[in-house]
N, C-alpha and C positions, 0 to 999 in steps of 0.2 A: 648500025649502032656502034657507038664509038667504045673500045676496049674499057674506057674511066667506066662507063654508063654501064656495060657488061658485068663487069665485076661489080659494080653496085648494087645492081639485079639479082644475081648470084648470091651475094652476101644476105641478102634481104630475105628472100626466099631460102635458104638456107636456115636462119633465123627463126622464120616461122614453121616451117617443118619439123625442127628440134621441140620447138615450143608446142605446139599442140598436133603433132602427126598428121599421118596421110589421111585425114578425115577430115568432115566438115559438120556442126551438127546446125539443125533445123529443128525447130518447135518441134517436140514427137518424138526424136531419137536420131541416131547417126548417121549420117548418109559416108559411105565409101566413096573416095574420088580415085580420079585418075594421075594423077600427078599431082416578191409581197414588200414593196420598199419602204424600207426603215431603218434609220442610221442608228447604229449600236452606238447609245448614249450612257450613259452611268446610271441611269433610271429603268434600261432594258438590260442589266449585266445580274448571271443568275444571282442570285438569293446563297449567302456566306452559309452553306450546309453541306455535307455530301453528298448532293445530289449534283452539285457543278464539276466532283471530279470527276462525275463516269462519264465525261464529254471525254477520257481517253481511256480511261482506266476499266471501267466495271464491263464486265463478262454479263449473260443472260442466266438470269438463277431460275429455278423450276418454279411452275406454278402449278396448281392444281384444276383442276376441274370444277366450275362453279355451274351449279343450276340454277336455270332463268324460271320462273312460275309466268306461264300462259297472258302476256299482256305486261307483263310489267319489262320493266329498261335492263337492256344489256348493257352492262357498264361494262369498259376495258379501259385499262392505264398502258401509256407507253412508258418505259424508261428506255435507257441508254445500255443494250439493243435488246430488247424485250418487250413481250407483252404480259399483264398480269391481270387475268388468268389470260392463258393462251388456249385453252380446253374449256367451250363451255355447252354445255347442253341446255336444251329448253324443250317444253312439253309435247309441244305442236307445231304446224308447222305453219304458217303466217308473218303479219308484220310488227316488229318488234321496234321500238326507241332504244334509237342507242344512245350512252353519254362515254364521252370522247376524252380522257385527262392524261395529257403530256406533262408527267412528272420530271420529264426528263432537261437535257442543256440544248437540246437542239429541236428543230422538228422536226416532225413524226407526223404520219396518218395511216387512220387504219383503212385500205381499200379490199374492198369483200369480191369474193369471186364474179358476182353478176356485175361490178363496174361500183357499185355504189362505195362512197370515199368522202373521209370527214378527216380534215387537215386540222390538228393542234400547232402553232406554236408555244414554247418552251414554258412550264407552267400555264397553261390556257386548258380549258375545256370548252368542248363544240358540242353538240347535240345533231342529233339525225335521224335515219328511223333506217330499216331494213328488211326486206322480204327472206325470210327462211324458206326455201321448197322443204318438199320429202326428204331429200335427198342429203338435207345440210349444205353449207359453204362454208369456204376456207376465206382465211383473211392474211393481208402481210400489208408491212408498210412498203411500201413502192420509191422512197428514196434510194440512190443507189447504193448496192452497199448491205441497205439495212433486213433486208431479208434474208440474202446470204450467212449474214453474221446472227442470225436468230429470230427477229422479229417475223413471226408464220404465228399463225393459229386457225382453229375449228372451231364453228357452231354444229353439233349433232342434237339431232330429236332422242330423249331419251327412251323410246321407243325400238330405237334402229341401232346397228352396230356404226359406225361412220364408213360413208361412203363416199365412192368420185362425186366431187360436185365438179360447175363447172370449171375450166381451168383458170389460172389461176393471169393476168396480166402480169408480164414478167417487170421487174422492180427496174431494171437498167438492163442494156445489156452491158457483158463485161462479171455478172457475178456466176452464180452456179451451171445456169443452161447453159454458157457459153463453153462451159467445158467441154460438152460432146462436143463442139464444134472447132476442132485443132483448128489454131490456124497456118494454112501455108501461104507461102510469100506470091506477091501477088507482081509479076513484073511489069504491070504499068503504076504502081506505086511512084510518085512523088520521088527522087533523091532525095539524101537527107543534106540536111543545112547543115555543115562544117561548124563546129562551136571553135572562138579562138580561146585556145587554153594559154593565155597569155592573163596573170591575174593585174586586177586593176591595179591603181595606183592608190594611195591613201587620199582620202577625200581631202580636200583644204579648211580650215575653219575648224571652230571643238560645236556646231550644231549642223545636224544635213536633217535637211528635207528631203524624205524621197521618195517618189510616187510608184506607186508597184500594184498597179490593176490585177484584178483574180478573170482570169479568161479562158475559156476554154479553147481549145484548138488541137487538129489534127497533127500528129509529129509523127515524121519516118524514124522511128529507132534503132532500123538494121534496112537493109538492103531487103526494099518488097514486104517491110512489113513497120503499117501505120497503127499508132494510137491514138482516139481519141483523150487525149489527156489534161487534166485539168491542171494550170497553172498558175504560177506567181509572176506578172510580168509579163507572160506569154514564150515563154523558157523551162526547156526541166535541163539542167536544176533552176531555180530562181537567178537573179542576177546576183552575184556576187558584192557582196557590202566591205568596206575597208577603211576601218577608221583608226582614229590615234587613242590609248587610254585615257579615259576620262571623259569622252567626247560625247555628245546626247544625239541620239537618234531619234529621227520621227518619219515613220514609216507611214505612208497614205494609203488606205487600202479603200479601195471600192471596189466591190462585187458583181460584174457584168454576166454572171451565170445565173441559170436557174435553182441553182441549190445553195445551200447554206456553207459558208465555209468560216475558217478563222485562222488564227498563226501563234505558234510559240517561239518567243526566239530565244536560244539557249543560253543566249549571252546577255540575257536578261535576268532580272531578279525582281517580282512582280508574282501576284498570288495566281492562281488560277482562274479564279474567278473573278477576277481584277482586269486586267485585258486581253485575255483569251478568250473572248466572247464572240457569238455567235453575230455571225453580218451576212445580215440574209440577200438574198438577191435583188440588187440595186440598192443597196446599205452601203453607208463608207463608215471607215473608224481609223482612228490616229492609233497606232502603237507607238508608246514612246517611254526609251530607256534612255539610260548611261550605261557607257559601255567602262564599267566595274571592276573588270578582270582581263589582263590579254590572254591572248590563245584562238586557235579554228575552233569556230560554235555552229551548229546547226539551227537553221529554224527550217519549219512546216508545221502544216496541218495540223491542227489535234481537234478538227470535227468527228464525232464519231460516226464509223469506226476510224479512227485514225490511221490504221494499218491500211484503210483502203487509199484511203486520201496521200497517204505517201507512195504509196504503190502506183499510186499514179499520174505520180511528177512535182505533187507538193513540197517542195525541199527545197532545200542552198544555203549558202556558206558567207557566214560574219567572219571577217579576217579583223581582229583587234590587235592594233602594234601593242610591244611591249613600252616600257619604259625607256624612252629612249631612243626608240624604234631601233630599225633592225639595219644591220650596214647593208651597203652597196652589194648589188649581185652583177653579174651579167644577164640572168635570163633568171626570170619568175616568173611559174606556172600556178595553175589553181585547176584543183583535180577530185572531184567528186565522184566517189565511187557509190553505183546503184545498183537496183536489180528492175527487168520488169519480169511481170507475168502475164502473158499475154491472154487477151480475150479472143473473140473474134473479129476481123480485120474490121478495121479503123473505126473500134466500138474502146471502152475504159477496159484498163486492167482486170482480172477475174481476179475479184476477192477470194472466190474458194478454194482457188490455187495459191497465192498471195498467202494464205491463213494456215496450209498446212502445216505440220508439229515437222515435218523434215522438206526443210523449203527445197523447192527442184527451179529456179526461175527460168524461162526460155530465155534471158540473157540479161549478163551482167556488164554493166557498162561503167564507162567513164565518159563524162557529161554530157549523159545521156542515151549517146548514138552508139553502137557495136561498133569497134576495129576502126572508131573516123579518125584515130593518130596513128593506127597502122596504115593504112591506106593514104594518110596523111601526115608523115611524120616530123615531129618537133625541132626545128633548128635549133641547137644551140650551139658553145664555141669550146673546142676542143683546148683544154686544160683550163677553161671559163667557169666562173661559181654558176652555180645552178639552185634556184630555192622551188621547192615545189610545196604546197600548203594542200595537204592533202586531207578528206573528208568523208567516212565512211556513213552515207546516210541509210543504208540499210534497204530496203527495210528489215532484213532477216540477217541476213549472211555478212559473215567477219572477214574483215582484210588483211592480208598481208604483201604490202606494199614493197615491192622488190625494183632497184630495175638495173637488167643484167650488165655482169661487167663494172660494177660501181660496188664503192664504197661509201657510205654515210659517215659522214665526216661530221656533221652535226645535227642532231635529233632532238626537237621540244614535242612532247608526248602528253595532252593532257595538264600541260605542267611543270613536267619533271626531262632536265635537259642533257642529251647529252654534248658535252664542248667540245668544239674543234680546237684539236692541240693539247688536249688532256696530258696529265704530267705521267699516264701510264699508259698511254697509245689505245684506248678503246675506241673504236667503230662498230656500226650496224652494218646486218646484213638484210633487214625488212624490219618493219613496223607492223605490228599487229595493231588492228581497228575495231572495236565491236559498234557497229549502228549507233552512230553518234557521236564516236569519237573522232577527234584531229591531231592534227600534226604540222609542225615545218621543220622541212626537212631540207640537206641540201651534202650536194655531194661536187666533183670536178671531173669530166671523164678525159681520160689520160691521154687519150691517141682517138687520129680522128675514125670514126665506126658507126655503128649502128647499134643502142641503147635501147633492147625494148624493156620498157615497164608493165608490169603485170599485178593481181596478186596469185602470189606463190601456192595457192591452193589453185592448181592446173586441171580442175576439174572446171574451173569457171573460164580459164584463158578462151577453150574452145566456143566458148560462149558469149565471147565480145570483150574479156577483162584485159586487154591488150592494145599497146600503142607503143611507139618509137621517138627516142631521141636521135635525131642525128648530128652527131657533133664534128662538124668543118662539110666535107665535101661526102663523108660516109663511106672513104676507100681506107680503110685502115694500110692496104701496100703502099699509097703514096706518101 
């Protein structure tokens, strides 16, 4: 090894050692080292009430206990993630009609524990019938997702206190079972595909068309360990949009999965219930804005739960020029910061983990993969502008975008800018992000080294929140 290449090595591993210590962590804790097709028309988009916001919004509220009288219909409602009632008794034990009403924005069924299952879409009612034993049975909707987040219920004999009925067909895997089942890294896992963090260029024209399939597909997220995850484009994050202000967008979405999905883009202004509408599988629909405002915008998912559906890879980043657009750089990146929560290997994210009140993610990434810019790190030109357009898609956890050895020389936050060459010498030292928010940002590194980027809450580095610039040859002695 040649002495250049030595010291390279040195510096680099030296770097990460300061940054996240002699440990290495894996899902679990720390390991010690050693050194139905239908295209969403304006005629299928929900009904102007509050029932189209809890496609992101509305929580499962309590229901009560309703008694069924001997032969007559068990009625049950879905909403947006609920059942009403989700408790219901009935006299006897035999077969009962069911009536099936999807109040809700997306859909819902309710599947009883012996297999028996009555599919609403959104506003629809279905009819069915259903054997009760002795013993009762439990019901849940079996969309992914939607049982974790609340949709469960019981039919008991009012006779009996409720009992095991039989078990229950789990909804996906990826939501609550999946937690007993840690996962560990699996080394014949797939490597992961290298994302080029090089942001695009601005589209030509003020109209783009651009087609952006919903697909599901397997992705390596970290070294030995896969997600099945569902996508925008077939990418987490989605592919990255870059347009000039003023400019109209139309996004083609078709739906090549089995479940329902939809998009919000934030760089839109468009009601809710307007085109963020449900496209079920084998559905297409146009989303189409003006881009109104510049600034980094997020779009994703907002099927419900929508925490689940970002969790697991529904996301990515509208880059809108200013006025003007933005001058010449040397090197522009585009940088997505996520989290996953891992289910069981190459199954969807766990919602139930994804959900908790103090998020813990098995790893926090930048676009996408764990450490793929450390392990691979960023060229650029030593005392060269640098712009990095960065994007906190969350789902939970806040950013703060550091990257070592560097000064921010010029910061647009949401909005609000800080200038390079300000008449009282201010600069940044990190940018704070909460799940949702952007930035472009751009700094020059001084001498040629090794720049890693992080966020500065170094509880997440050791979890994949890490990558490197390197600027000229990466020997600061020479």
């Amino acid at each position: 090894m040649s002495r250049h290449l030595a010291t390279r090595s040195i510096a680099l591993v030296t770097i990460i050692l300061l940054l996240v210590g002699c440990t290495a962590y894996r899902p679990g804790g720390w390991v010690t080292g050693t050194g139905n097709t239908a295209a969403a028309a304006p005629s299928a988009q929900p009904s102007p009430d509050t029932s189209s916001v809890s496609m992101q919004m509305q929580m499962p509220m309590p229901s009560s206990t309703t008694a069924t009288a001997e032969g007559s219909t068990i009625t049950i409602e879905a909403f947006d993630l609920g059942f009403k009632p989700s408790a219901i008794t009935v006299p006897a034990a035999g077969t009962y009609p069911v009536t099936f009403t999807n109040t809700g924005s997306t859909t819902h069924d309710v599947t009883f524990a012996d297999g028996t299952k009555l599919t609403a879409d959104a506003g629809k009612t279905v009819t069915g019938s259903v054997n009760i034993p002795a013993g009762g049975l439990t019901f849940q909707c079996t969309i992914p997702g939607h049982a974790a987040a609340g949709m469960t219920g019981s039919v008991t004999l009012e006779s009996a206190a409720p009992a095991a009925s039989p078990a229950m067909p789990m909804a996906s895997a990826g939501t609550s079972a999946d937690t007993a089942n840690a996962p560990v890294a699996d080394p014949n896992a797939p490597k992961y595909v290298l994302r080029d963090a090089t942001a695009p260029q601005v589209l030509a024209g003020t109209v783009h068309d651009i087609d952006m399939p919903i697909v599901d597909k397997d992705i390596t997220v970290a070294d030995g360990f896969v997600v099945h995850a569902w996508t925008f484009g077939g990418t987490v994050p989605g592919p990255t949009i870059r347009v000039h202000l003023g400019d109209t967008v139309r996004v083609h979405l078709t739906n090549q999965t089995t479940m329902s999905h939809s998009i919000d883009f934030h760089a839109s202004q468009t009601a809710m219930n307007d085109q963020m509408v449900e496209i079920k599988p084998g559905g297409s629909f146009i989303y189409t804005f003006t881009a109104d405002y510049a600034g980094v915008w997020m779009y994703h998912c907002g099927t419900a739960p929508a925490l689940h559906h970002i969790a697991n890879g529904m996301f990515g980043m509208v880059i809108v020029e200013p006025r003007g657009g933005l001058p010449k750089v040397d090197k522009e990146v585009a940088l997505v910061q996520s989290e996953w929560y891992l289910g069981a290997q190459g199954q969807p994210a766990d919602y139930t983990k994804a959900s908790a009140a103090a998020p813990a993610p098995d790893f926090v990434v930048f676009n996408g993969v764990a450490n793929q810019y450390k392990d691979n790190p960023i060229e650029v030109k030593t005392k060269g502008r640098v712009r990095v357009f960065v994007l906190d898609a969350g789902p939970n956890i806040d950013s703060s975008f550091h990257v070592v050895g560097t000064i921010f020389d010029t910061v647009t936050k949401e909005g609000m800018t800080l200038a390079r060459g300000n008449a009282q010498g201010w600069g940044s030292q990190a940018v704070d992000l909460s799940p949702a928010q952007g930035a472009i940002i751009e700094f020059s590194p001084q001498e040629d080294g090794m720049y890693p980027f992080v966020t500065h809450a170094f509880n997440f580095v050791g979890r994949g929140a890490i990558g490197i610039f390197m600027a000229g040859d990466g020997n600061p002695s020479n």
